[in-house]
C-alpha positions in Angstrom: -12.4 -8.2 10.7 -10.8 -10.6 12.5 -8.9 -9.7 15.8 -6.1 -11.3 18.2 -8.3 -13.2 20.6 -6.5 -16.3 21.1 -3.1 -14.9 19.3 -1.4 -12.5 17.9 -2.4 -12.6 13.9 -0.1 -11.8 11.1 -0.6 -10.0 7.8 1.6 -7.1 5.7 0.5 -4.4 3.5 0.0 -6.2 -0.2 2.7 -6.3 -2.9 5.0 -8.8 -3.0 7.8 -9.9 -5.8 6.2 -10.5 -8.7 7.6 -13.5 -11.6 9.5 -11.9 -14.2 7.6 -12.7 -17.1 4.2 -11.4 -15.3 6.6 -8.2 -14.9 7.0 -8.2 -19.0 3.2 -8.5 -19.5 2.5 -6.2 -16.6 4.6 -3.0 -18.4 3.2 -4.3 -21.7 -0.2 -3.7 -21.0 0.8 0.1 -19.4 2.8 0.2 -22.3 -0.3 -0.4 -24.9 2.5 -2.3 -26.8 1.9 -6.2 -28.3 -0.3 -6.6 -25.2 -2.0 -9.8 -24.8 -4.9 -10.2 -22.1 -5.4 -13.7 -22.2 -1.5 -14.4 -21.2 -1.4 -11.7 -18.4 -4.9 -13.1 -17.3 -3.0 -16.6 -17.1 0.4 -15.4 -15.6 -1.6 -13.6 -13.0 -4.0 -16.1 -12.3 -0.8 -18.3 -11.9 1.0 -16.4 -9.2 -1.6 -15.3 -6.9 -2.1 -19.3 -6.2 2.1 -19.7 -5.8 2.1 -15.9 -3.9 -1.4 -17.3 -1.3 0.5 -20.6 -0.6 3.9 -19.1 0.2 2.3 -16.4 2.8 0.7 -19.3 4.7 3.8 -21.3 4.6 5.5 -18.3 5.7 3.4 -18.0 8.7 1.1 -15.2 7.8 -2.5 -15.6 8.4 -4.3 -12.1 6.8 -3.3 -12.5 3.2 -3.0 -10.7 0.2 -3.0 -11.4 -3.8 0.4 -9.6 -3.9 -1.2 -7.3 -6.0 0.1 -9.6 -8.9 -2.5 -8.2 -11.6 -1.1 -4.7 -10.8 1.9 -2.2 -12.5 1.6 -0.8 -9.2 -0.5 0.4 -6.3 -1.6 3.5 -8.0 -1.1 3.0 -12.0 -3.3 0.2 -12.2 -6.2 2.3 -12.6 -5.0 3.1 -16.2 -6.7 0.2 -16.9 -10.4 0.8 -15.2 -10.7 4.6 -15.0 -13.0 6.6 -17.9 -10.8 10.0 -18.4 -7.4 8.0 -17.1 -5.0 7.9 -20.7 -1.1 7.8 -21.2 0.9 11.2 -20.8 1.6 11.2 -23.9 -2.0 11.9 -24.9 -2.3 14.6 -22.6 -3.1 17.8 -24.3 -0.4 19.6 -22.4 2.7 19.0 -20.2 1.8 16.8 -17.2 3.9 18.3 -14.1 6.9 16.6 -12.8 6.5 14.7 -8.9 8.4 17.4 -6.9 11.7 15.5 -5.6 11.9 14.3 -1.9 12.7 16.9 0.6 15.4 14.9 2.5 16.6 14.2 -1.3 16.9 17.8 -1.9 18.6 18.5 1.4 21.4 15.2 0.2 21.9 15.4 -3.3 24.7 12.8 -2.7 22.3 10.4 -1.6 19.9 11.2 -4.4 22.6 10.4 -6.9 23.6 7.4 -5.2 20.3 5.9 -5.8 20.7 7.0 -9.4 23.4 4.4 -9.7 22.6 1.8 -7.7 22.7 -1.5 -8.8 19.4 -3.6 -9.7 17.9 -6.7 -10.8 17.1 -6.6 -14.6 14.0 -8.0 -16.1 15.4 -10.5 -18.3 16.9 -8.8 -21.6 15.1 -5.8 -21.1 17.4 -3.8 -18.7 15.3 -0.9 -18.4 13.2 1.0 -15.8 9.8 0.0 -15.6 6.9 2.4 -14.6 7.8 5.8 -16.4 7.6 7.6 -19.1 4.8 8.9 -21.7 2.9 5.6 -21.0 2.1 6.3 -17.3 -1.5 7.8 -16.7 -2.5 10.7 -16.2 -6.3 12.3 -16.1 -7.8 13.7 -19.5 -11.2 13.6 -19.2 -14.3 13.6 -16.9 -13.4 10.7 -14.3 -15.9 8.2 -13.9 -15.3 4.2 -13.5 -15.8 2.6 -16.6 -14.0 -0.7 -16.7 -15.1 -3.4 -14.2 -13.3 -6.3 -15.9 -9.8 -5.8 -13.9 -11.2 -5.9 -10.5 -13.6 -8.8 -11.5 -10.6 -11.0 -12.7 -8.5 -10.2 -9.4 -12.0 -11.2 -7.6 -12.1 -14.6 -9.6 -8.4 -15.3 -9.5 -8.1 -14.9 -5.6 -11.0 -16.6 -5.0 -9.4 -19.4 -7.0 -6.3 -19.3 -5.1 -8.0 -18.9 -1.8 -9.9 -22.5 -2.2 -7.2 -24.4 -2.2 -5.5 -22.2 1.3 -7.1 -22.0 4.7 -6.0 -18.2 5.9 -7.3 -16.4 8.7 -9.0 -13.6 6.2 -7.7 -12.1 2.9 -7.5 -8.7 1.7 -7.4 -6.9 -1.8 -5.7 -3.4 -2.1 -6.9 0.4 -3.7 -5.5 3.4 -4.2 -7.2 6.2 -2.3 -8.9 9.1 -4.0 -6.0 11.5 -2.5 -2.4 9.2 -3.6 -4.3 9.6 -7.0 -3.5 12.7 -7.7 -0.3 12.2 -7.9 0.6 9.7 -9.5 -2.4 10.2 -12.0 -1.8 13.9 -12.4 -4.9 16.4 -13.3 -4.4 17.4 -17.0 -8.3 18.0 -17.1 -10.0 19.8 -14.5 -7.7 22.5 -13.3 -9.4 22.6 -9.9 -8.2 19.2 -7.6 -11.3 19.4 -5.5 -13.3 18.7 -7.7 -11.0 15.9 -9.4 -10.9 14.2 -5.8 -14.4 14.2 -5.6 -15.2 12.6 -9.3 -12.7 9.9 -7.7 -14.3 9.4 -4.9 -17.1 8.4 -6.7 -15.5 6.1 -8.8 -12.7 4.4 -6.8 -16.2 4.2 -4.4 -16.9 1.4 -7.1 -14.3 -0.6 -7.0 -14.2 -0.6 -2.6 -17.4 -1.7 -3.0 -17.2 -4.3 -5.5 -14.2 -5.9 -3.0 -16.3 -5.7 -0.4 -19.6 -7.3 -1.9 -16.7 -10.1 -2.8 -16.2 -10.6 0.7 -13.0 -9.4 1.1 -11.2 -6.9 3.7 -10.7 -4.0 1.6 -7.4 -2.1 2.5 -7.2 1.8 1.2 -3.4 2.6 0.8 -3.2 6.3 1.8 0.3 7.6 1.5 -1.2 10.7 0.6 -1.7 11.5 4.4 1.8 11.4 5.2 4.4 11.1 2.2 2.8 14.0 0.4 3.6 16.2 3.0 7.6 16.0 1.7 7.1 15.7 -2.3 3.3 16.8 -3.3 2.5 19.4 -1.4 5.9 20.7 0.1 5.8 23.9 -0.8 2.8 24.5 1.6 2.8 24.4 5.6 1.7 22.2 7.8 -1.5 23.9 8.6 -2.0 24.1 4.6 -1.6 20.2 4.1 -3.5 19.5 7.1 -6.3 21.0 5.3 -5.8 19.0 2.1 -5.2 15.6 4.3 -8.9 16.4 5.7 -10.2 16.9 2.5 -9.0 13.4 0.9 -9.9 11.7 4.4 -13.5 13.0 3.7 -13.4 12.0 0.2 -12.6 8.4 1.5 -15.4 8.6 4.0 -18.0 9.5 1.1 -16.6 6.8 -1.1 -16.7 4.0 1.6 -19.8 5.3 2.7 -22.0 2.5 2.3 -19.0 -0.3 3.8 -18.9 -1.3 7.4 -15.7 0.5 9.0 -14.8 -3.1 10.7 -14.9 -4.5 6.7 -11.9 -2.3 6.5 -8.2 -1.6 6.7 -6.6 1.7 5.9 -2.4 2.0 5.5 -0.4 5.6 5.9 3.2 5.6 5.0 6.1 8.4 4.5 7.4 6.7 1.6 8.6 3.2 0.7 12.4 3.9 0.0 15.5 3.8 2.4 16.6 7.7 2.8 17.0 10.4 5.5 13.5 10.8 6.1 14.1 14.2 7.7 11.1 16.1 6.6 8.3 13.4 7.2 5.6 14.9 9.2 5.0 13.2 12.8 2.6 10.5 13.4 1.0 12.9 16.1 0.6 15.4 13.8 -1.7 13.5 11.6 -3.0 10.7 14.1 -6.6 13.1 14.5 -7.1 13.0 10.9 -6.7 9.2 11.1 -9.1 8.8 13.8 -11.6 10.5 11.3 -11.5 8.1 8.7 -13.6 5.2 8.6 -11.9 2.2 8.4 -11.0 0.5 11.9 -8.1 -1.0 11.3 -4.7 1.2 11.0 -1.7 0.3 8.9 1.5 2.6 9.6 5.0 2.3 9.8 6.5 1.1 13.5 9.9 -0.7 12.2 12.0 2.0 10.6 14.4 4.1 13.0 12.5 7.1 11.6 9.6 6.4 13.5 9.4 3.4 15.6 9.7 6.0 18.5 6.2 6.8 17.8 4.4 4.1 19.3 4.5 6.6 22.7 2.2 8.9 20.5 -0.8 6.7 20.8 -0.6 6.4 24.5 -2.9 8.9 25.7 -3.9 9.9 21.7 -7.6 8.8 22.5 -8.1 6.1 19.9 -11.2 4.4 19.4 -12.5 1.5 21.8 -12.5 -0.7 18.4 -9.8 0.9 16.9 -7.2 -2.4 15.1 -3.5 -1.2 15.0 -1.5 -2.9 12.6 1.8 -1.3 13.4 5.2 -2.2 10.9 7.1 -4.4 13.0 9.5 -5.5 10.0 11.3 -3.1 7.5 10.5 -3.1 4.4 13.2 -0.9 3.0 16.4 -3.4 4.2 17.7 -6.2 3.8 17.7 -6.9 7.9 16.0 -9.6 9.1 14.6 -8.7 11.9 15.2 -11.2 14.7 11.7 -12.6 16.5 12.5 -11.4 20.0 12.9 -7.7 18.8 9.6 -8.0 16.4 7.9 -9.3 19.8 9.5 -6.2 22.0 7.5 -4.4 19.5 4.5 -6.0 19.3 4.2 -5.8 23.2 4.5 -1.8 23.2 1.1 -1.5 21.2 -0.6 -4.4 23.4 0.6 -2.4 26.5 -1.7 0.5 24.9 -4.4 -1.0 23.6 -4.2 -4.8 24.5 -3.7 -7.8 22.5 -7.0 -8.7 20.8 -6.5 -4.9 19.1 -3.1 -5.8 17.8 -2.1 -7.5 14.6 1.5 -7.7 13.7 2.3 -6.1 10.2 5.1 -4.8 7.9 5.7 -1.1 7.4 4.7 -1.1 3.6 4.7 -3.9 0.5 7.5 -5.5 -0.7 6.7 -4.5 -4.2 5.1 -1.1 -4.5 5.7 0.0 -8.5 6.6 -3.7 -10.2 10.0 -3.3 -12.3 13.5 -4.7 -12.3 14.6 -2.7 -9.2 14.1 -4.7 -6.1 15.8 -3.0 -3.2 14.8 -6.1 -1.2 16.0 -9.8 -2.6 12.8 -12.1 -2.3 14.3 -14.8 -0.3 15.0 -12.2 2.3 11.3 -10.7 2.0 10.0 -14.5 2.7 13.0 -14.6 5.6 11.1 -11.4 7.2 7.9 -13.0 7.4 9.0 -16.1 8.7 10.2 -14.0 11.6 7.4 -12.0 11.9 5.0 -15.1 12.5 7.9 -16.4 14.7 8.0 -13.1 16.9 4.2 -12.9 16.9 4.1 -16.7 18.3 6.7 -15.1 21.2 4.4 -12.6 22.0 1.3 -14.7 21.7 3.3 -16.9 24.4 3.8 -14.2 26.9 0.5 -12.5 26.4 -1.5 -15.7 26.8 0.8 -17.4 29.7 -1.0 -18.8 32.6 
């Protein structure tokens, strides 16, 4: 992994707005309805060369595919996981996700986001990403289908020979976010369902790795869980269950160097109250513990950008990358580059400026639909400041 020797690099966490026909052949091949592999093969091939391109012209040097090949960060493995089917096949109600705790506390602001007005996908008007179509475990989990993560392989590859970033990364879902958003209709005991996806998401790190690609675990299942999975427990209780999925993340990226990878935490990628998420301190051991050197987490929103004061003194690693959110990615704000450089120079101050790489709080385009809370000229406005703040900072840091 690269660091910041001579500057301050730039990157963000992964998804990013998506064209809207790719979004029509995305939720038709979740859907299982008229589904046509060859044009979604195209239309994704397609927009990771237009998505490379317009990070570099944005300024950002650690790039991503935008995750265009995927429904979203976590329902995508629909598509490569033995014993992942629709909920509608389940043999058995699948469970509800448990509602926010700062929703339940504002029911007002819950139903405010009910009614909120969207961009719609064309003539199809409709929410994207739910119902009886969205996985959900139903057998033994193994990982049967390697075609996916071969074509997203091929097609950044592609795009990457024609672009001259700094590195590139390719996203996965970690064994923990899993089970939630693929909810266990099969084993009835979730230790053992994290460890048979261990094992197989352990594929798919590895086969991004052997690619020669930065492989970044997205792990909101160390943080947002705390509010909506596993609320009902204390923090003691979910501590317990965080260690367990950091554990199953270690056995899974067992056999990839630790400076091959990047691993992102969040509380949730939605503009809310944020009242119940659990501190950065409270989980930053836990962190530590996990394998990958480079740390993703939020440092822009005003629910936690006090944080960076946690990490002095938290005895991180000598090798230890921080990636801290230094834009939103929640509002519409552009942040202006002197206050994106104010941050950057609070993490430098701790850990110094070749173990600093400016990021965003989370992607731009978590679950791909017709709801976009942030307009895509304003996303590519954001990263133009963020490479303009780093180039600040890279000017104080280096003056003289």
């Amino acid at each position: 992994m690269k660091h910041s020797n001579d500057r301050i690099l730039t990157t963000h966490v992964g998804s990013l707005p998506r064209p809207e026909a790719l979004l029509v052949a995305l939720q038709s091949q979740l859907d299982d309805a008229n589904f046509d592999q060859a044009l979604l093969d195209r239309l994704a091939g397609e927009a990771v060369g237009e998505i490379v391109a317009m990070q570099l012209e944005a300024g950002i040097d650690v790039v991503s595919d935008g995750e265009m090949s995927k429904i979203s960060y976590t329902h995508y493995v629909k598509n490569r996981l033995d014993g992942v089917g629709a909920r509608g096949e389940a043999s058995g109600q699948v469970a509800g996700a448990a509602a926010n705790r700062d929703f339940l506390d504002h029911p007002d602001f819950h139903e405010m986001q009910k009614i909120a007005p969207s961009r719609s996908i064309g003539a199809l008007g409709r929410q994207f990403n739910t119902g009886p179509a969205l996985p959900a475990c139903i057998g033994p989990i193994s990982y049967g289908n390697r075609a996916p993560v071969e074509r997203d392989i091929e097609q950044f590859q592609a795009a990457l020979a024609a672009a001259n970033p700094v590195e590139a990364f390719i996203n996965a879902a970690s064994p923990g976010v899993l089970t939630k958003f693929v909810p266990d209709m099969h084993y009835g005991n979730e230790d053992r369902y994290v460890a048979d996806l261990a094992d197989a998401m352990g594929e798919e790190y590895e086969a991004i790795h052997d690619a020669g690609f930065l492989l970044q675990i997205d792990c909101p299942d160390l943080c947002s869980a705390r509010h909506n999975q596993y609320q009902d427990l204390s923090e003691a209780e979910f501590l317990k269950i965080a260690e367990r999925n950091v554990e199953a993340l270690n056995h899974a990226t067992r056999n990839i160097p630790p400076e091959d990878m990047r691993m992102h935490i969040c509380w949730g990628n939605y503009e809310g109250p944020h009242t119940h998420d659990l501190p950065l301190a409270s989980i930053l051991p836990l962190c530590i513990k996990a394998r990958p050197q480079a740390l993703l987490f939020e440092g822009a929103n005003p629910r936690h950008e006090h944080e960076w004061a946690d990490l002095e003194g938290a005895g991180l690693p000598d090798d230890m990358i921080l990636i801290p959110g230094v834009i939103d990615s929640t509002t519409n704000f552009v942040e202006h580059p002197r206050l994106i450089e104010q941050r950057i120079g609070r993490y430098t101050n701790i850990v110094g400026r070749e173990r600093v790489i400016a990021g965003a709080d989370c992607g731009f385009s978590t679950f791909a639909g017709p709801v976009l809370r942030i307009a895509p000229s304003v996303t590519w406005a954001k990263f133009r400041a963020l490479a303009e703040g780093a180039a600040l900072a890279t000017g104080r840091l280096w003056a003289g």
